[in-house]
C-alpha positions as YAML, in Angstrom:
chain: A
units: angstrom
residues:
- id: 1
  name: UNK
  ca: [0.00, 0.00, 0.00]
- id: 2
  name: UNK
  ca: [2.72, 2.07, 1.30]
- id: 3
  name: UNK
  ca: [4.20, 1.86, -2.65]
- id: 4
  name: UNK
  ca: [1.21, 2.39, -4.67]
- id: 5
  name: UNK
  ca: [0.48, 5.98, -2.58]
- id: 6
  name: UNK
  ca: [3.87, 7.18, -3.09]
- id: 7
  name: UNK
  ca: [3.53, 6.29, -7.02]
- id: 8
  name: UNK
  ca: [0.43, 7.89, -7.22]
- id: 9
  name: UNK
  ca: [1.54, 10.85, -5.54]
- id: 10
  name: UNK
  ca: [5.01, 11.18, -7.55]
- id: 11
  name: UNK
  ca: [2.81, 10.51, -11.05]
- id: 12
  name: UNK
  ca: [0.06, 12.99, -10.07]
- id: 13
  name: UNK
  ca: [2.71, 15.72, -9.00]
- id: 14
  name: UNK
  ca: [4.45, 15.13, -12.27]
- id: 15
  name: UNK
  ca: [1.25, 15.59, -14.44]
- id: 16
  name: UNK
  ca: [0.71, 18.93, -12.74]
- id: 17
  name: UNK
  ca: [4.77, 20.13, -13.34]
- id: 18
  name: UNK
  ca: [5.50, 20.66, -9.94]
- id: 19
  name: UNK
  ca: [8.78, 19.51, -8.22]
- id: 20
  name: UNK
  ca: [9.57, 17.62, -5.05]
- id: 21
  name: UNK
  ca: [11.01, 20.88, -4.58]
- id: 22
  name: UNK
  ca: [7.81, 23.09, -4.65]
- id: 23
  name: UNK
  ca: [5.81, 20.17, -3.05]
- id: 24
  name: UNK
  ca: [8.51, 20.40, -0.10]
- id: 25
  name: UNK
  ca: [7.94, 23.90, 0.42]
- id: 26
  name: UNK
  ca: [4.32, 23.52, 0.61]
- id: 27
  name: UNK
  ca: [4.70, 20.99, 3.21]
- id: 28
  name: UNK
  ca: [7.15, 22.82, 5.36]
- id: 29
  name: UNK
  ca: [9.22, 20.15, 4.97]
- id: 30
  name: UNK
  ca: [12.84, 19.82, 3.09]
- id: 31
  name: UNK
  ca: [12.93, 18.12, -0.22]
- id: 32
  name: UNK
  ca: [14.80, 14.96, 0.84]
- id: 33
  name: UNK
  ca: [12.38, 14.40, 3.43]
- id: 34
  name: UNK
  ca: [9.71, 14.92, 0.57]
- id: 35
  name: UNK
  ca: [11.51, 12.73, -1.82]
- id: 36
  name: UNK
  ca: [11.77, 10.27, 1.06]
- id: 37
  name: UNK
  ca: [7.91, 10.22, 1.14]
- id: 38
  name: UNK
  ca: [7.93, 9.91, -2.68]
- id: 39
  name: UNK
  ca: [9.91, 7.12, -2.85]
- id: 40
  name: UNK
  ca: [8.05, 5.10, -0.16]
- id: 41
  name: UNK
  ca: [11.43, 5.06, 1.88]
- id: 42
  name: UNK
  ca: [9.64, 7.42, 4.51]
- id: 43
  name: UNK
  ca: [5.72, 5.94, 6.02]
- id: 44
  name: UNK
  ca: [3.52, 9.26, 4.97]
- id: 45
  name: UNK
  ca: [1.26, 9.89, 8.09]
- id: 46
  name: UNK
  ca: [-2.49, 10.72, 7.47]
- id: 47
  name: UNK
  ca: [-1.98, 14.09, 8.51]
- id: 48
  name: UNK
  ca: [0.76, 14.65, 6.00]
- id: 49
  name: UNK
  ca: [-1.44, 12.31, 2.85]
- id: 50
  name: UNK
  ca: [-4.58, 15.12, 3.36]
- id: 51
  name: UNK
  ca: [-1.91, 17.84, 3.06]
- id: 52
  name: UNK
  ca: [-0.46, 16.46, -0.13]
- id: 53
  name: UNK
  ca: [-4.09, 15.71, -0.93]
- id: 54
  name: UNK
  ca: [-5.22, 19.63, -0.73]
- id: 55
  name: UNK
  ca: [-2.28, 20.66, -3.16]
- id: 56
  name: UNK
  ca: [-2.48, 17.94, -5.27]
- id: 57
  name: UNK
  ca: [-6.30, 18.16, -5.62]
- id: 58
  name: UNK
  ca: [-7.15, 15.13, -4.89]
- id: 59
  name: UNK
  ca: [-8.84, 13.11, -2.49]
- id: 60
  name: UNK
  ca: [-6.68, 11.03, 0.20]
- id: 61
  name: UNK
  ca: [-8.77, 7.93, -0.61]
- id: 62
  name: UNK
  ca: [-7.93, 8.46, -4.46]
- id: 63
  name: UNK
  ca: [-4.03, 7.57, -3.03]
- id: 64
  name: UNK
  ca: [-5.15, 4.86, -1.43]
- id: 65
  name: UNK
  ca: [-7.68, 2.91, -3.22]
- id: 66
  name: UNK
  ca: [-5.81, 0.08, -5.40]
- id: 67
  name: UNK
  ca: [-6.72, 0.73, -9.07]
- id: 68
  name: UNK
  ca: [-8.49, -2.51, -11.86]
- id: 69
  name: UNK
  ca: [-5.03, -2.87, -13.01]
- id: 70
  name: UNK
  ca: [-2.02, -0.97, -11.05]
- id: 71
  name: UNK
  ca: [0.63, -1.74, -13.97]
- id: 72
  name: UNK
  ca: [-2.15, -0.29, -17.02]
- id: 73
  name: UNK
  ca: [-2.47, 2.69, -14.22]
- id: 74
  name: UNK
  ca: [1.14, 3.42, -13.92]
- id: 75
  name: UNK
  ca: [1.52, 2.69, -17.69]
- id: 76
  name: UNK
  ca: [-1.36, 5.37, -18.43]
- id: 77
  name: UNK
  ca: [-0.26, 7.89, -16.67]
- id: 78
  name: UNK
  ca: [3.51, 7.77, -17.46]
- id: 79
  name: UNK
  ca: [2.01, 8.72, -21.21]
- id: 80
  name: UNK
  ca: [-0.15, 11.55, -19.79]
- id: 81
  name: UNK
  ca: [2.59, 12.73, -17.66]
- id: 82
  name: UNK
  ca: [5.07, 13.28, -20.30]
- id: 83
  name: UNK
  ca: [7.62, 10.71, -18.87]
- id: 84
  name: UNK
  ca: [8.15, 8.76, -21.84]
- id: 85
  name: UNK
  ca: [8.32, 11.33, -24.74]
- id: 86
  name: UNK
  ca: [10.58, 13.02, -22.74]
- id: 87
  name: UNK
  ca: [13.10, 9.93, -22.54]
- id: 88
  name: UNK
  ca: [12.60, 9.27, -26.37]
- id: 89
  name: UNK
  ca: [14.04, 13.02, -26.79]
- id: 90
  name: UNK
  ca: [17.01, 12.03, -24.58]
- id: 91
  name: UNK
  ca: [17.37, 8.82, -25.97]
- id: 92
  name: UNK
  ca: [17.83, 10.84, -29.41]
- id: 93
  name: UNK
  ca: [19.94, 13.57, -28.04]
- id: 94
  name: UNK
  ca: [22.10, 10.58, -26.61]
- id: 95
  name: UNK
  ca: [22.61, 8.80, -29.99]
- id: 96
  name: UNK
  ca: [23.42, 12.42, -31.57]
- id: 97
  name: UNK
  ca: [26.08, 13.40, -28.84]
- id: 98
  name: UNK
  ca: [27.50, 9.42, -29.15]
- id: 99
  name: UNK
  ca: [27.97, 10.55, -32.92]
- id: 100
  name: UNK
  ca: [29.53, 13.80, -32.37]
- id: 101
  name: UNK
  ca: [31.70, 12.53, -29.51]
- id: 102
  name: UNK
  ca: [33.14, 9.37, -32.70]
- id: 103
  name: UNK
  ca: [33.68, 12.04, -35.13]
- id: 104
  name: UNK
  ca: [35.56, 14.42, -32.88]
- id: 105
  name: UNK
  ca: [37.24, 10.99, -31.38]
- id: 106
  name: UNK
  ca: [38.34, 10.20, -35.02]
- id: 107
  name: UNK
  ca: [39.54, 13.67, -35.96]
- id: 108
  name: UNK
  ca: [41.42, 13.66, -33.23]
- id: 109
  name: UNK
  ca: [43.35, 10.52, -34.04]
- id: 110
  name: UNK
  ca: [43.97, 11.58, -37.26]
- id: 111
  name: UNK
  ca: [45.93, 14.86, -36.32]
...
């Protein structure tokens, strides 16, 4: 349980663009304590889940109640949030900086 709210709160805060740095400030808390929530390393108390629940706009039970299908969920909202086209983009920028990095690598050798 402890895992599936701290996914659903890391996905939801993603969708909206904040950062565990703006959701730490909200909380009075500092962001490695808030990324320690967000990574289920830290138990969230319920005091804490209806804070995160007012500035996430969402309901504490929506953290909490276990979803048809948790992977399709996850899968879902990783779309909606952005997550994967934004790895595609670094996944291209990657190849393109391996290339440049070979071509400067062979230029080099050739000198």
């Amino acid at each position: 349980m402890k895992n599936l709210v701290a996914k659903k709160i890391r996905l939801e805060r993603l969708k909206q663009n904040l950062s565990q740095q703006n959701m730490a400030d909200e909380l009075g808390i500092t962001a490695a304590a808030y990324s320690n929530l967000e990574r289920g390393v830290s138990d969230i108390t319920i005091s804490r889940l209806f804070e995160v629940s007012r500035i996430l706009s969402k309901t504490p039970q929506w953290f909490i109640e276990e979803t048809p299908n948790s992977n399709e969920f996850f899968e879902n909202n990783l779309v909606e949030s952005g997550m994967k086209h934004d790895l595609l983009i670094l996944q291209k920028e990657m190849e393109f900086l391996k290339h440049q990095l070979s071509s400067m690598h062979l230029q080099l050798t050739k000198k």
